[in-house]
KOLRONU-470129 format. One line per 8 residues: for each residue x, y, z of C-alpha. Coordinates in pm, 1 decimal. Each point is the difference from the previous one (the first is absolute). Example, Ala and Ser with C-alpha at 12.3 -4.5 7.8 and 13.67 -1.06 7.14 Angstrom:
# residues 2
1230.0/-450.0/780.0  137.0/344.0/-66.0
This chain:
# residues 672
9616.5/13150.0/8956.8  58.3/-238.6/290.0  343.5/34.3/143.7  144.0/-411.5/-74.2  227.6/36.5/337.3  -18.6/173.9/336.0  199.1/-24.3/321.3  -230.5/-268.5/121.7
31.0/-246.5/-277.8  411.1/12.0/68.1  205.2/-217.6/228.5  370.2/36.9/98.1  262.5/-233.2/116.4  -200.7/-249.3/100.3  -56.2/-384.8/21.0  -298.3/-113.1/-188.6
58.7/-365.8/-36.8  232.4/-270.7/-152.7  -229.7/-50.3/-293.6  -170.4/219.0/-273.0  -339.6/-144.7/81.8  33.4/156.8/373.4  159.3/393.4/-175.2  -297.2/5.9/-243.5
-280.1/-138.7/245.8  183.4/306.3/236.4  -22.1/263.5/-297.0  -345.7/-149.9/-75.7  -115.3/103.2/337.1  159.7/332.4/7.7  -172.8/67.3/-326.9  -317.5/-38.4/147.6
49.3/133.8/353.3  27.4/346.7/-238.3  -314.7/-50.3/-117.9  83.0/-130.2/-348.2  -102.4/-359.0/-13.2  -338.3/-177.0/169.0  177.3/-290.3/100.3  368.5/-137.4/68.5
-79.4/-334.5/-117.9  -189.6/115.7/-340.2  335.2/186.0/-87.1  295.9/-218.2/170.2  -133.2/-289.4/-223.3  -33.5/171.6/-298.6  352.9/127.1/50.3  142.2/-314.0/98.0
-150.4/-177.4/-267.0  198.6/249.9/-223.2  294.8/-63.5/177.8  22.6/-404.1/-95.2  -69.0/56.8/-328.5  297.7/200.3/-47.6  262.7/144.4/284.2  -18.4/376.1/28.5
411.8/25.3/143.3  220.9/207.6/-242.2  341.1/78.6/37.6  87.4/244.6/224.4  -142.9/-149.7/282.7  -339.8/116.6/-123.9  -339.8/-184.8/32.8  -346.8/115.9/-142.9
-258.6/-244.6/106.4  -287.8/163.5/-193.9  -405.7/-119.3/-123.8  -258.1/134.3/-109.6  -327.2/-105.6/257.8  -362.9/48.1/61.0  133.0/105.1/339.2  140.7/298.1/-70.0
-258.8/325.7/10.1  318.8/253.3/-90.8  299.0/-73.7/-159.6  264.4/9.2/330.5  398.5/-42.2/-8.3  158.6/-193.1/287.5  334.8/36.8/70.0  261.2/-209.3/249.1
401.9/-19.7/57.5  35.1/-317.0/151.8  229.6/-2.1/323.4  16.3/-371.8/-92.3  10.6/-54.6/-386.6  -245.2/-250.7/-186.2  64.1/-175.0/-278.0  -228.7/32.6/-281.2
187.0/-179.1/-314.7  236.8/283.6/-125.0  308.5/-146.2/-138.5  224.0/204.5/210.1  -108.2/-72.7/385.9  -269.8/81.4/223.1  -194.6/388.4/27.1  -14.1/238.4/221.1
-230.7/266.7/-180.8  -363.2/-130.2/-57.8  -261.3/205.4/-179.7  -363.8/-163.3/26.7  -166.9/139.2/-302.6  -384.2/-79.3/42.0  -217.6/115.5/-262.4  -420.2/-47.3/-43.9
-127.9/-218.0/-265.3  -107.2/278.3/-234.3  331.4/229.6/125.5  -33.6/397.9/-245.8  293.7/4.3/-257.4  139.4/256.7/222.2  75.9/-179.2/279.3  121.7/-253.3/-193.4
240.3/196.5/-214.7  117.2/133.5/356.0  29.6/-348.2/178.5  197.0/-97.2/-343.9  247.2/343.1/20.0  47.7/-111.0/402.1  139.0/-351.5/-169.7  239.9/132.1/-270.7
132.1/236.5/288.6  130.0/-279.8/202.0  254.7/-132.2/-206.1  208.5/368.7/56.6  220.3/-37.5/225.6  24.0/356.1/101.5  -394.1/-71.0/73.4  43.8/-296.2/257.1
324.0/138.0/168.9  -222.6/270.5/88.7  -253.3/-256.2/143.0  241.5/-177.9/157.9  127.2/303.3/171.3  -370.6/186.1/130.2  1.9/51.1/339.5  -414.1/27.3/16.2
-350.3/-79.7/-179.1  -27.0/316.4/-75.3  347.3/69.8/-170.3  -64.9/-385.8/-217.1  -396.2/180.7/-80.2  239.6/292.0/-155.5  214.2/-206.1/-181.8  -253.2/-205.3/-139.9
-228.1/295.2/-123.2  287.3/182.9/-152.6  52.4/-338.7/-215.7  -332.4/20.4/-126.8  30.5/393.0/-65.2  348.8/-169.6/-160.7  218.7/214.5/257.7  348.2/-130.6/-4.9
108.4/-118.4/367.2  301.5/97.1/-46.5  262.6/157.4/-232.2  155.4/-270.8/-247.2  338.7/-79.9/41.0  201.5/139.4/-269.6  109.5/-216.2/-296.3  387.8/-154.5/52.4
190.5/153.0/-248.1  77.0/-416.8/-164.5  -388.7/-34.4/-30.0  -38.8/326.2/-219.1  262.0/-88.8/-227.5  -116.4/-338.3/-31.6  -371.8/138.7/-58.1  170.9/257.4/-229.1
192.3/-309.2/-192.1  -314.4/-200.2/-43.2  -186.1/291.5/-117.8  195.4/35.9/-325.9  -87.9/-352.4/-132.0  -372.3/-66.9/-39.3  -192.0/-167.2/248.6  -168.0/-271.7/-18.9
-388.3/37.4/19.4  -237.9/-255.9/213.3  -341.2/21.0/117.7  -158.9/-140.4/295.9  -326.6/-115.2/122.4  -101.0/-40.9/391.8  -283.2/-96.7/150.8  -82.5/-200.0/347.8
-354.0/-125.9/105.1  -50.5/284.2/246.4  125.4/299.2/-209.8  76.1/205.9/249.8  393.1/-40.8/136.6  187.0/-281.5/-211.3  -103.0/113.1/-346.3  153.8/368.0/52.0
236.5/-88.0/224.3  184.8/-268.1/-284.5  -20.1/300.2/-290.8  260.7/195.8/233.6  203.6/-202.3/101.5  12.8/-124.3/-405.8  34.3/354.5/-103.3  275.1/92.4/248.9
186.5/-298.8/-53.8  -20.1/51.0/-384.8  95.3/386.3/19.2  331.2/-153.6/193.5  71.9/-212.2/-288.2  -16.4/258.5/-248.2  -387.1/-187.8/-136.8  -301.9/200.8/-144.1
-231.2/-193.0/208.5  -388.9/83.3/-21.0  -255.8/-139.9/248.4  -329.3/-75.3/-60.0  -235.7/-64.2/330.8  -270.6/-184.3/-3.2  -114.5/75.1/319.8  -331.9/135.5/237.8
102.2/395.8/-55.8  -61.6/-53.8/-369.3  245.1/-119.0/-319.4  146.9/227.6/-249.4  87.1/-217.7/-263.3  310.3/17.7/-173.6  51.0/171.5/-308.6  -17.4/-188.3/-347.1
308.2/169.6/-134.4  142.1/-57.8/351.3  -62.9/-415.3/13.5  103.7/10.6/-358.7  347.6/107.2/59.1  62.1/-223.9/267.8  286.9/-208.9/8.9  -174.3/-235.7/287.6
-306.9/-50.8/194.8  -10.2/-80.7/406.7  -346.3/-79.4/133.4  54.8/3.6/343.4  -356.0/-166.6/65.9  -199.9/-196.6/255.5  -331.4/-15.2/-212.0  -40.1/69.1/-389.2
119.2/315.0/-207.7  -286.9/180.1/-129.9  59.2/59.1/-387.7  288.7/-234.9/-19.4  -2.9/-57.6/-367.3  158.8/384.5/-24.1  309.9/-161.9/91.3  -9.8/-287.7/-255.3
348.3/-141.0/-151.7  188.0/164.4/279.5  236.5/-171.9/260.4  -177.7/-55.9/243.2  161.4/-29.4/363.2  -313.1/-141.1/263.0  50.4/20.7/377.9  -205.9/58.9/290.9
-99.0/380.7/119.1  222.6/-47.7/304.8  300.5/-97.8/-198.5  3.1/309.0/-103.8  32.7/163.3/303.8  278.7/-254.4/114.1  177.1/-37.1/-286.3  -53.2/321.0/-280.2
385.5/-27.7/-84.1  -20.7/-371.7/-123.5  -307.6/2.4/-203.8  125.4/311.3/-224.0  291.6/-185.5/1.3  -193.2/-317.8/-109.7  -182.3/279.8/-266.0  283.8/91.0/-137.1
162.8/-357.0/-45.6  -343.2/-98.4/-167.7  -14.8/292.7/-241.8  376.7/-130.4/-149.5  -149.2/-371.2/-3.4  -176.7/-26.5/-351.8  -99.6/-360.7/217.7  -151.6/166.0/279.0
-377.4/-23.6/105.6  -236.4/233.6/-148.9  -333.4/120.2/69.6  -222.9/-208.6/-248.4  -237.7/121.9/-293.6  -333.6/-75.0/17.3  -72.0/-312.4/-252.2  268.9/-275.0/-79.1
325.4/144.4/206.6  -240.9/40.5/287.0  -121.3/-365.0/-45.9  407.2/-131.0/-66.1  89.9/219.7/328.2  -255.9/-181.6/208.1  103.2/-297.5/-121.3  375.4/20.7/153.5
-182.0/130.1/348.9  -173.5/-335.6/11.3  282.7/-235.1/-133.8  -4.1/-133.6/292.9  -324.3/-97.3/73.2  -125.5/-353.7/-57.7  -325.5/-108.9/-212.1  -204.2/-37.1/342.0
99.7/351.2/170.1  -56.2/113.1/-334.6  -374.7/-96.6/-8.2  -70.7/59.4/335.3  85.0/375.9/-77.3  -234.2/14.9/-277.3  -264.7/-181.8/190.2  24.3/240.5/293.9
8.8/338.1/-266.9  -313.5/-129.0/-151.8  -151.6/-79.8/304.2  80.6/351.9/180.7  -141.5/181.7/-282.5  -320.5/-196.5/7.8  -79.3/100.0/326.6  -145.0/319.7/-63.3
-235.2/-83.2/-240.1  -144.9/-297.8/222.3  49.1/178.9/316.8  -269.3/309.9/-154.6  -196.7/-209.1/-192.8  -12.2/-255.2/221.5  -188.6/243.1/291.1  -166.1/180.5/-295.5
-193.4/-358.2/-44.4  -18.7/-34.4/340.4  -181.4/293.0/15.6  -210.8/-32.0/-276.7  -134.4/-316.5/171.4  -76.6/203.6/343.1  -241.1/242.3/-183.5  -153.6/-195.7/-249.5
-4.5/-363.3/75.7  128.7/-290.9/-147.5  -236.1/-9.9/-268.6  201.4/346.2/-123.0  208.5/-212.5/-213.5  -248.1/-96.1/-194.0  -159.2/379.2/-125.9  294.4/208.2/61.2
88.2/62.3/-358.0  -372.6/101.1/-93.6  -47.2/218.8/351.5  345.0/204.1/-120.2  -96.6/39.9/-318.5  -315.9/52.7/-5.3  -92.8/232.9/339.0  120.8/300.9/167.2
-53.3/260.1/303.1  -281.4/74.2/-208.8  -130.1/-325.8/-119.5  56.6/-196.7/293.4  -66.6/-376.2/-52.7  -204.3/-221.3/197.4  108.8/-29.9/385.2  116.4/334.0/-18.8
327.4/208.0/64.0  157.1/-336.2/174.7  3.4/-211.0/-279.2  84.3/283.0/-261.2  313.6/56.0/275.1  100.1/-361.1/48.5  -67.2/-62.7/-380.4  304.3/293.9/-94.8
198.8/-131.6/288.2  -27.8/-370.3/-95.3  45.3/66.9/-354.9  298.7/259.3/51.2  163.8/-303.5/258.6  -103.2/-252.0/-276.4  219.0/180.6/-330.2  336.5/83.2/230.4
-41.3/-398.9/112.6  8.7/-30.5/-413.2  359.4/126.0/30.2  157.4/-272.6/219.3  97.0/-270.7/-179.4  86.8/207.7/-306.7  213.7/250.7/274.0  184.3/-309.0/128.5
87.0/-115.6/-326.0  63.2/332.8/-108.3  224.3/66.8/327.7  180.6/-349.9/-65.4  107.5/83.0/-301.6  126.6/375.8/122.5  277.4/-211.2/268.0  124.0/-178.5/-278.3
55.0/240.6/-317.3  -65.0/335.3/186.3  -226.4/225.2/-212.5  -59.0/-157.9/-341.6  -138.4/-309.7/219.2  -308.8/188.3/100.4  -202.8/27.7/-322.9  30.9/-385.1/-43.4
-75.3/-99.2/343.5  -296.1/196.9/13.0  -144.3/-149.2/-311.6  112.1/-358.9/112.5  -188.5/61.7/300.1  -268.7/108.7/-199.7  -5.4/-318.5/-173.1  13.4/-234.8/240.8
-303.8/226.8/187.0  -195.1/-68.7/-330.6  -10.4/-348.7/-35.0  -28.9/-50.9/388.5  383.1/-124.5/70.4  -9.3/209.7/309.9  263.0/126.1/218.0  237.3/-345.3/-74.4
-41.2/120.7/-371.8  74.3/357.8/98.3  334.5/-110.5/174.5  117.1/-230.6/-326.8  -107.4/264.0/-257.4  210.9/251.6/214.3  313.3/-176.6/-22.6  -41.8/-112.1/-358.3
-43.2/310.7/-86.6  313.7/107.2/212.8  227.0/-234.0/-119.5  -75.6/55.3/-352.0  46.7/404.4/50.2  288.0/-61.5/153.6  121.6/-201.1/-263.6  -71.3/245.5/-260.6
165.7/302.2/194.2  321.9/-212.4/-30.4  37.1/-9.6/-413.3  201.8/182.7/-162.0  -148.5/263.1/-224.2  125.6/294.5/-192.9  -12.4/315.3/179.4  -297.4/194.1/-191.3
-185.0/-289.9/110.2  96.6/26.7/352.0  -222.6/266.0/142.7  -313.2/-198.4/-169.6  81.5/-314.9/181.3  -115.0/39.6/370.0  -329.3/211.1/-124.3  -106.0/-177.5/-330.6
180.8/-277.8/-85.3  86.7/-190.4/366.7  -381.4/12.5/81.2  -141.7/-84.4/-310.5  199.7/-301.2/-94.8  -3.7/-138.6/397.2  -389.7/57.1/-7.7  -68.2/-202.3/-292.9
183.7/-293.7/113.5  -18.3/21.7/378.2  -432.0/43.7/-101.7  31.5/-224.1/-269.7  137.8/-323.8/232.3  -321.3/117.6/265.2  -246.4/-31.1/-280.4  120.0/-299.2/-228.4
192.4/-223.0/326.3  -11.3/96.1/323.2  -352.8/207.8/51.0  -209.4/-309.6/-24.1  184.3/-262.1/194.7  86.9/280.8/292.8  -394.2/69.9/25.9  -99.6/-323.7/43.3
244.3/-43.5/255.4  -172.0/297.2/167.1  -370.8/-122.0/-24.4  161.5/-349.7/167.7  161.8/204.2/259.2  -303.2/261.3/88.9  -244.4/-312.0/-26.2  213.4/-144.2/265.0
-41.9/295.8/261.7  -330.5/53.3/-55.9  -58.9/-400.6/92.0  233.9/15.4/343.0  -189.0/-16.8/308.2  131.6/-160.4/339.0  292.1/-152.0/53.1  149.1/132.9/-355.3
-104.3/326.5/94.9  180.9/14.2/331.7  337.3/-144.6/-134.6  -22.1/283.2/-298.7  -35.4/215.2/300.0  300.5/-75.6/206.3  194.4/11.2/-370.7  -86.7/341.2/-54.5
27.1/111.5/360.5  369.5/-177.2/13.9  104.2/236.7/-360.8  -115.4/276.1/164.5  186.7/-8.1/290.3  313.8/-146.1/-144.7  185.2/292.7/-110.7  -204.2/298.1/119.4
-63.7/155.0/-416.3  258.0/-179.1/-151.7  -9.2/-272.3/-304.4  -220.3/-219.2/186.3  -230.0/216.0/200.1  -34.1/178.8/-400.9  -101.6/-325.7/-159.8  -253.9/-79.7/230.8
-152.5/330.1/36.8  35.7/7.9/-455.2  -151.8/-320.4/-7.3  -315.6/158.7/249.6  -26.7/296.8/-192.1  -6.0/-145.1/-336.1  -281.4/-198.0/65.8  -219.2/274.6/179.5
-186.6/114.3/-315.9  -113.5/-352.2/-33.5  -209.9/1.2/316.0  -380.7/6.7/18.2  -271.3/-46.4/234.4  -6.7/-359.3/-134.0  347.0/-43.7/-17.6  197.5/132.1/301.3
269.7/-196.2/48.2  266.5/249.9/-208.4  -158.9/249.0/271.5  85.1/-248.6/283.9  341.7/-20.6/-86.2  23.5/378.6/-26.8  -137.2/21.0/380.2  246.3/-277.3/137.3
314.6/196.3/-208.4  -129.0/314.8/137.4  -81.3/-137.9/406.9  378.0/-185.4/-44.8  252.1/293.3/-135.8  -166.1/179.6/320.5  117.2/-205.6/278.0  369.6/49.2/-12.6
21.7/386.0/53.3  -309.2/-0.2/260.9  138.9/-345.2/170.6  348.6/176.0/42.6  -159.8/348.5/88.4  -204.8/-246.4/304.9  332.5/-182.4/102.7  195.9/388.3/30.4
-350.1/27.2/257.8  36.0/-294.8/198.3  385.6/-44.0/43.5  200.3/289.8/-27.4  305.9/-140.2/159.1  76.0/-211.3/-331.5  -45.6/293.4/-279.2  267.4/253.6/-14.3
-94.9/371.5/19.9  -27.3/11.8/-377.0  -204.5/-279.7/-23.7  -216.5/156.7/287.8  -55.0/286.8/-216.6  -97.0/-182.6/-339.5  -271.2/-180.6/208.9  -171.2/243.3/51.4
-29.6/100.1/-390.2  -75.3/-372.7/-57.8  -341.1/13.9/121.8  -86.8/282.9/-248.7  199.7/-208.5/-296.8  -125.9/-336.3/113.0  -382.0/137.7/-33.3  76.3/121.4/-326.7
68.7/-306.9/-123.9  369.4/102.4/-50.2  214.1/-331.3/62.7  329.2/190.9/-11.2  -48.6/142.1/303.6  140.0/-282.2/166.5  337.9/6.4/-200.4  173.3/206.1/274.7
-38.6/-294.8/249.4  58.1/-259.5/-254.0  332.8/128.7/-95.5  157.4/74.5/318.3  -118.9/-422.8/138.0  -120.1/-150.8/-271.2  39.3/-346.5/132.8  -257.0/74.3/253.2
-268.3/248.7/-175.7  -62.6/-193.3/-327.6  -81.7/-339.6/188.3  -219.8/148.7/229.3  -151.3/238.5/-288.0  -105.4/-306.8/-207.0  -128.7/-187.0/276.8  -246.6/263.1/55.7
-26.6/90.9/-397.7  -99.5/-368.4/7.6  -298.5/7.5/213.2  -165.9/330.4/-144.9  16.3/-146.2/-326.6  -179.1/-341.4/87.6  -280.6/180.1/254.6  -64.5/247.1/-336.1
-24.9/-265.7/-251.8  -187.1/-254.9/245.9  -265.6/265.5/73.3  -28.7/140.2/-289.5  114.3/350.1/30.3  58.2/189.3/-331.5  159.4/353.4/-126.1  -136.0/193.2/-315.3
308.8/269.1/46.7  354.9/-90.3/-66.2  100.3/222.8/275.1  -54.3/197.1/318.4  -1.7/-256.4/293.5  -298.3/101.1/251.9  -64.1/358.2/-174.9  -140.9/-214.2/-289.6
-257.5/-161.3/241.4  -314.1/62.0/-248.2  118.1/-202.8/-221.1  109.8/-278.3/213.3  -245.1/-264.6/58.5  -59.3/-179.8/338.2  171.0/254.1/129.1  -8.0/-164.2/348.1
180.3/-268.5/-65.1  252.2/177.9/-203.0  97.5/194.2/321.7  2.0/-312.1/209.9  247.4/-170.6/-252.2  230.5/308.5/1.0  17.4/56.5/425.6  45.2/-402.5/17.0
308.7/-14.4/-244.2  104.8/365.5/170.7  11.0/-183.6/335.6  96.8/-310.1/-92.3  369.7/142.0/-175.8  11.6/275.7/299.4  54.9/-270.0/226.0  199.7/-209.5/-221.7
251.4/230.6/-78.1  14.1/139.3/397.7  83.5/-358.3/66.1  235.7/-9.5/-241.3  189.4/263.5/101.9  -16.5/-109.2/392.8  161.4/-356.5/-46.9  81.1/-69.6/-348.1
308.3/150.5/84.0  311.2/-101.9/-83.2  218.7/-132.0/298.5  372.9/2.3/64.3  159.0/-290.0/-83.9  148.9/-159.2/357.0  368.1/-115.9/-15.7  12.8/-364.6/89.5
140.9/-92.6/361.3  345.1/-105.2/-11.5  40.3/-411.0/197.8  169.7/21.4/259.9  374.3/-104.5/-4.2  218.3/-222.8/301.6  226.3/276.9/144.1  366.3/-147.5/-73.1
């Protein structure tokens, strides 16, 4: 195997910056000066973008910046001590040791389980004295190696003669028992590094603690019996537990991965305090105490954050069916025409590679494409209502959202009938997950009785109230875009291209792109305006992330280096039609970047819908260009709102800029 560290990826004693962009862009390039990474950039992004998601400082004056990247051809180890320390977030001050862990995309378990042992070995102290006290690469290449052959650096210090008889004292009574869950987004330093220092400080308090990780080197899950005798639960956690319902009706103590590194003592201590408090949190069953412990997390939420949520779920879990089936279609129309719509049932059914129909292996192709794009479309309204439902009663909101959905696809209430069945049928699952039943009953409720009772009324409303009135609203509505031409059009235009830019994939940009896509399966050759409005959603989310990436181009002097660097990744996200890529600019001067976003959002939406350009695919920016039609103008549209908000926002920044305020001059006074 590749050896992770040599002499040339180390550096002693020496100055490397004031920030921890400047040690890891320094690390970056000394990874790939050895060979290991194609490009600095590639990898000191993808490493810094780690970095601001979480810090990487841990006590001990300890930093491990660290990222996986499509940079990195061999997994490499990069190691400084800083002559001038950097701080990068631990509690306890600034570091001086930095290891650069930089591992491929598709990194062997090996190196991996390596990388991880290299983290736990940091927080011994016998470990980074050692480090601290090298005098050469070579002799910090020794040190490091014999850590991940698990070498001891040094002899321990023997045990003061207090400590044993303490340990001794603590011994006779019986511990108390926790387990532990870690996990960070990465896998590769945080997760292992918070199990030891939770273990060690446990074993100091006289606590059986066990650690479950949940990291990139693989997960040995806990024992049954193990979890079972546990007096407390610490999840320790910067993304979900895996299998979290083993540890149901325990307390439950939740922190972040690196509070476990910074402060193991107090969240045993925390543990232990929780296991004695019968009023303590818990980790909640699946069914009704899952449902009542959701309920206290949003107390606090109001009725309109609340349906916003539930809006945006069902929306985000929509997207994949529309996104496939909408380039399925899109496809389907490419190979066979138009006029595929009207025989692709019969051509699927009826031919094969043997039996090919009329017009040949094109039209049997687009006819399975088209037909394949045309059932997953079948799944959107009945996924968002279905998805709805999930954000407000969890599990047992599912079955009836999906069926509401169904309904309201049956008797034509579209999408608007897909987003009232789904909360219906929320609301009313919710409501039943909060009676009070005896406990035999209890394990039928969120898998028989929750969904049966909430589909029958939540359906029930759809087909004897609601359904009717809610697709004739829809006919009114679709009759209306298919009738808007000129002036109409063009305002509808600068609407949608405004949404879009507003808030870069938030609640707005979401509605307007959800109210595109729910119309796209209702375009035809004879009626394209639900493709129109598709093509001007599509042209519009664009601009922001290419009109930034263009301003990074054309003034440098007003971007930071950061900044600099997401530029050039917002071409690439911008052409993908991936509006977020614009919400690293947005955040650090928001004042200045949404403006000048809409204002260019603005006038791609009203060239699209003024000349007519339309999308059959949901998503894909310029990669989608078959099924984008005048695909001339859609371009034009896109470069004139990408200019247009460059220039804004470089303006902006030049002299909408906040002056000093100037301290009155004081009158003059006669001398006395």
């Amino acid at each position: 195997m590749t050896q992770l560290i040599t002499p040339q990826l180390v550096t002693l004693d020496q100055n490397l910056g004031d920030s921890p962009a400047d040690v890891i862009r320094v690390l970056a390039g000394k990874v790939a000066d050895a060979g290991r990474a194609s490009e600095v950039e590639g990898l000191f992004t993808d490493a810094f973008a780690r970095e601001q998601k979480t810090a990487t400082g841990v006590p001990g004056g300890i930093a491990i910046p660290h990222c996986r990247s499509a940079a990195v051809t061999e997994p490499a180890l990069a190691m400084a001590r800083l002559s001038h320390k950097v701080d990068f977030g631990a509690k306890d001050g600034p570091a001086d040791l930095i290891f650069f862990i930089a591992a491929p995309d598709g990194a062997d378990q090996e190196h991996l389980k390596l990388l991880s042992k290299l983290a736990r070995s940091l927080i011994k102290k016998d470990f980074t004295a050692a480090l601290r006290a090298a005098s050469s690469p070579q002799e910090i290449v020794d040190l490091v190696d014999g850590a991940l052959a698990d070498k001891p650096a040094a002899a321990p210090a023997p045990a003061a003669p207090a400590a044993t008889a303490a340990a001794s004292a603590t011994a006779t009574a019986a511990p108390k028992r926790i387990v532990a869950v870690t996990a960070c987004p990465t896998g590769i330093a945080h997760t292992y590094m918070a199990a030891d220092s939770l273990v060690a400080a446990a074993k100091e308090m006289g606590v059986d603690l066990q650690v479950e990780t949940q990291g990139s080197s693989g997960a040995k899950p806990l024992d049954p019996a193990v979890i079972a005798a546990a007096d407390a639960v610490i999840f320790a956690v910067d993304v979900d537990v895996r299998g979290k319902e083993r540890f149901a009706g325990k307390p439950v103590i939740n922190a972040p991965v690196k509070r476990g590194i910074d402060e193991p003592e107090k969240m045993v201590h925390e543990a232990l305090a929780a296991a004695e408090d019968p009023h303590a949190r818990r980790v909640p069953h699946f069914g009704a105490e899952e449902q009542a412990a959701r309920a206290e997390d949003e107390k606090g939420e109001h009725i309109g954050q609340k349906l916003k949520r539930a809006l945006l779920t069902g929306v985000s879990y929509m997207i994949p069916f529309v996104a496939g089936g909408g380039l399925l279609i899109a496809l389907g129309f490419l190979l066979g025409g138009y006029d595929i719509t009207t025989v692709a049932d019969k051509v699927v059914l009826e031919n094969n590679f043997g039996n090919l129909p009329e017009g040949g292996l094109a039209i049997y192709l687009g006819a399975v494409l088209f037909k394949i794009g045309a059932l997953s479309m079948g799944f959107l309204v009945p996924a968002l209502a279905g998805y709805i439902a999930y954000a407000i009663a969890d599990r047992p909101g599912i079955a009836p959202g999906f069926v509401a959905g169904a309904v309201s696809g049956f008797m034509g209430a579209g999408f608007l009938g897909g987003i009232v069945g789904g909360l219906l049928a929320g609301y009313i699952a919710h409501l039943i997950g909060t009676w009070q039943v005896p406990r035999w009953l209890r394990g039928l409720m969120p898998v028989v009785i929750i969904p049966l009772l909430a589909s029958i009324v939540a359906s029930g409303l759809m087909f004897l109230v609601l359904g009717g009135p809610i697709a004739g609203l829809t006919v009114a509505l679709n009759t209306w875009l298919t009738g808007m031409s000129g002036a109409s059009a063009v305002v509808l235009g600068i609407i949608l291209g405004l949404m879009m830019c507003f808030d870069l994939g938030g609640p707005v940009n979401k509605v307007a792109y959800a109210f595109a896509v729910a119309g796209l399966s209702a375009g035809s050759a004879d009626n394209q305006a639900p493709w129109m409005i598709m093509g001007t959603v599509m042209a519009a989310g664009m601009v922001p992330p290419l009109a930034m990436a263009l301003a990074t181009a054309l003034d440098k002097k007003v971007f930071t280096l950061n900044e600099r660097e997401n530029g050039k990744a917002a071409w690439l996200l911008g052409a993908s039609f991936i509006s977020e890529g614009a919400i690293p600019f947005a955040a650090a001067d928001p004042l200045r970047v949404i403006p000048a976003s809409m204002l260019g959002g603005a006038l791609t939406g009203a060239l699209c819908m003024a000349t007519g350009v339309t999308s059959q695919a949901p998503h894909g920016g310029l990669f989608v260009f078959f099924a984008i039609g005048n695909l001339l103008m859609f371009v034009i549209a896109i470069v004139a709102g990408m200019i247009v908000s460059a220039l804004a926002v470089i303006a902006l920044k030049r002299w909408a800029v906040k002056k000093p305020v100037e301290a009155e001059p004081v009158p003059a006074t006669a001398s006395v």
